[in-house]
C-alpha positions as CSV (number, residue, x, y, z in Angstrom):
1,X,-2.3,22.6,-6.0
2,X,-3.3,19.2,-4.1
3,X,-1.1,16.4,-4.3
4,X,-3.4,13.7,-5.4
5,X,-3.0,11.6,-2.3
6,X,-5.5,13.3,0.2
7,X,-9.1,11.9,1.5
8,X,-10.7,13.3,-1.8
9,X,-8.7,11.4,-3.9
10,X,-8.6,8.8,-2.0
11,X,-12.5,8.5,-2.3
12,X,-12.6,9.3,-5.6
13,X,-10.0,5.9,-6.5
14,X,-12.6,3.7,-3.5
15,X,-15.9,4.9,-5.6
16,X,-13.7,3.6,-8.9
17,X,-12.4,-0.4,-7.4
18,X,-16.1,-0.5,-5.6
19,X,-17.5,-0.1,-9.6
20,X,-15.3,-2.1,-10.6
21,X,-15.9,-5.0,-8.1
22,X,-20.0,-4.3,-7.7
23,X,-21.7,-6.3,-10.8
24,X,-25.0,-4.5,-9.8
25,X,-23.6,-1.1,-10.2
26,X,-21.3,-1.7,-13.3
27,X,-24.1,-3.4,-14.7
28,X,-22.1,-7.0,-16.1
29,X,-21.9,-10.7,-15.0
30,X,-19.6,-11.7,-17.9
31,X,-17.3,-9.8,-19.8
32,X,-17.6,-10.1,-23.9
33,X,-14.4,-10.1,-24.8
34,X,-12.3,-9.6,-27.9
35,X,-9.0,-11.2,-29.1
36,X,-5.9,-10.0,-27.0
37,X,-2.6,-10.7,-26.5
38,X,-2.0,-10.9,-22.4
39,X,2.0,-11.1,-22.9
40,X,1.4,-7.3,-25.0
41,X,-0.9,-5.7,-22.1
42,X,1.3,-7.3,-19.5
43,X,4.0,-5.1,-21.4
44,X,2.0,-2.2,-21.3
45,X,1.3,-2.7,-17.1
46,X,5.2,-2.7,-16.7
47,X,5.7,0.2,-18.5
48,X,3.1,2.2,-17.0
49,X,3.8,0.8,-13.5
50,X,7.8,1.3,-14.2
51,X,7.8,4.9,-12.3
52,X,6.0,3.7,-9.5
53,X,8.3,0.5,-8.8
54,X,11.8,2.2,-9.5
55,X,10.7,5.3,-7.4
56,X,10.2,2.1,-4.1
57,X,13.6,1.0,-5.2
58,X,12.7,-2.5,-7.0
59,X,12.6,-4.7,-9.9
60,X,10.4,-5.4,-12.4
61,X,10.7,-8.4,-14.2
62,X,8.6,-9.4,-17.1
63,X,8.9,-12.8,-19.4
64,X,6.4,-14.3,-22.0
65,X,6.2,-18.0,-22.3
66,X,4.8,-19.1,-25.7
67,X,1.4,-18.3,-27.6
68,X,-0.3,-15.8,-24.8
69,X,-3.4,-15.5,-27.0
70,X,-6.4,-14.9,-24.9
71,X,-10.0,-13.4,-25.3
72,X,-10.9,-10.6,-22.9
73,X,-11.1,-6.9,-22.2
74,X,-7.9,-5.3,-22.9
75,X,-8.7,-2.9,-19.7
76,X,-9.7,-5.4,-17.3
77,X,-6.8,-7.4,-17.9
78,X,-4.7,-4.1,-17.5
79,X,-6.4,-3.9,-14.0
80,X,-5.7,-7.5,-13.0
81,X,-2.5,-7.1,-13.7
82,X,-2.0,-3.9,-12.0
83,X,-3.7,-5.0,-9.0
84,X,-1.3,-7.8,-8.3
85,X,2.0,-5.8,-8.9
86,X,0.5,-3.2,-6.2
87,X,-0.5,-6.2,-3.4
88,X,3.2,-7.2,-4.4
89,X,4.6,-3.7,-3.5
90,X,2.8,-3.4,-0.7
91,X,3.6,-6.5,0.8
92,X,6.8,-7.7,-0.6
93,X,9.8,-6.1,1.9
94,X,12.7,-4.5,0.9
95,X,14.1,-4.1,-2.5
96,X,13.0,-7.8,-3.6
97,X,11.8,-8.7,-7.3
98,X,8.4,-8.7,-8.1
99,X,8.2,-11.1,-11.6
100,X,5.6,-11.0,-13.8
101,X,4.5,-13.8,-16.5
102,X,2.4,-14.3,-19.6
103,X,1.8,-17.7,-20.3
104,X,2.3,-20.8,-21.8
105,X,-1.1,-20.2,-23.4
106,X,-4.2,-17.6,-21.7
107,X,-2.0,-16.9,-18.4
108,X,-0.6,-14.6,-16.4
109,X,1.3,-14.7,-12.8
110,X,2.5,-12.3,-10.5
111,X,5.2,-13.8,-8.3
112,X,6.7,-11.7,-5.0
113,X,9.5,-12.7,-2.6
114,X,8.4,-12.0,0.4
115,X,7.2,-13.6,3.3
116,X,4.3,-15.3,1.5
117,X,1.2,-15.6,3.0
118,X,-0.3,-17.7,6.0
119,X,-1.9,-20.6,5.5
120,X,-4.5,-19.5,7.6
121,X,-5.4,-16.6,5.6
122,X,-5.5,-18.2,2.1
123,X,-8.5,-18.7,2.0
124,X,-9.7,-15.0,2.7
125,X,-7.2,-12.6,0.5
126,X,-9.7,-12.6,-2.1
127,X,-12.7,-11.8,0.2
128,X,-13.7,-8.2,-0.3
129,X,-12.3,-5.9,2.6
130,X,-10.1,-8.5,3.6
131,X,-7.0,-7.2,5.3
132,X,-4.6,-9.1,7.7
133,X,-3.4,-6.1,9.6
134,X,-5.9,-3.9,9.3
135,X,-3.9,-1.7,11.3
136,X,-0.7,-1.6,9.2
137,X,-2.3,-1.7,5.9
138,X,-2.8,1.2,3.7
139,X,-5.3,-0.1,1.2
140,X,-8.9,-0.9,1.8
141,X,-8.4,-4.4,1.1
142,X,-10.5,-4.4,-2.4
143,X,-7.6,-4.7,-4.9
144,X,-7.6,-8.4,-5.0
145,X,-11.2,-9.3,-4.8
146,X,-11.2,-7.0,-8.1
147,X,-8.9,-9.4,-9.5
148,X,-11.5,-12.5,-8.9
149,X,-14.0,-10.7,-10.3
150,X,-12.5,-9.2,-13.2
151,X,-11.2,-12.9,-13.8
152,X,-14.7,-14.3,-13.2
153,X,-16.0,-12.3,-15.3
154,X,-13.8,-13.3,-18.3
155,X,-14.7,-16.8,-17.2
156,X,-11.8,-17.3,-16.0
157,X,-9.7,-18.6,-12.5
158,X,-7.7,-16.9,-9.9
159,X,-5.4,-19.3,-7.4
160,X,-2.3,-17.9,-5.0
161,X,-0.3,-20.3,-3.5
162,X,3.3,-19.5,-1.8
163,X,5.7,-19.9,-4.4
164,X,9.0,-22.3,-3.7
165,X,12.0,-20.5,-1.9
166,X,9.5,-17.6,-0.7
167,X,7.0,-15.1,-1.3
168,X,3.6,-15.2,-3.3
169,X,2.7,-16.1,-6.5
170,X,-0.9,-15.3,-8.1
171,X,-2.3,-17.3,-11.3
172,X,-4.9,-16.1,-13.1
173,X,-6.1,-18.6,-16.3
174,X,-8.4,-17.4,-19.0
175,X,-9.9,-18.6,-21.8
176,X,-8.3,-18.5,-25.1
């Protein structure tokens, strides 16, 4: 029985973020949304992702700040989140902390302790493909250019900036 991690797979989970991140084939601009809670799905992403992160030998922190009231796709946000916990994993060394936040108000953040990233390439982590090493890397360099346009499409905002004392720390704001 296949292990779910050879080149068929591995096509099958490309073909799913290239829908995801494709407007013309997924067929939407903006998402119409419905009222969520981004603190309760960022729960759920924890949980769900809980395996994954214990089996690498980390932490997983979640806190919620306040009202985290939002208006959005419950699944989308699910992916956004997702999507930032595995660019932390990947890129994060060791057994550091990866924390995760829900608000004050429509946010959420995705903080790692790594090395951060280079000034230089700030501007480019969200650009589809993008990877620094292309070499060392094990993803295709889509899973954050989802994010912006899962956030986009909410009408919402992406940032990164390195975070204080280390590592990287991804924003994403959406309307409440």
């Amino acid at each position: 029985m296949p292990d779910g991690s050879g080149p068929l797979n591995l096509g099958h989970r490309l073909c799913g973020r290239i829908q995801t991140f494709d407007p013309g084939i997924v067929g939407w601009t903006m998402i119409r949304g419905v009222g969520i809670d981004i603190a309760d799905i960022g729960r759920d992403v924890v949980a769900a992702m809980a395996p994954k992160v214990f089996a690498a030998q980390r932490d997983l922190r979640f806190e919620s700040f306040g009202d985290t009231a939002a208006i959005g796709h419950p699944e989308a946000i699910f992916r956004i989140y997702r999507n930032l916990i595995d660019n932390a994993l990947s890129h994060a060394p060791g057994v550091t902390p990866i924390d995760v936040s829900a608000g004050p108000g429509p946010q959420l953040t995705v903080r790692d302790y790594g090395p951060g990233i280079a000034e230089v390439d700030l501007p480019h982590v969200f650009d589809r493909f993008w990877r620094k090493d292309r070499r060392s890397s094990t993803g295709a360099g889509l899973g954050l250019g989802i994010v912006q346009r899962l956030t986009e499409a909410h009408g919402g905002t992406v940032s990164v900036e390195n975070a204080t004392g280390g590592g990287a720390s991804f924003r994403v704001r959406l309307e409440v």
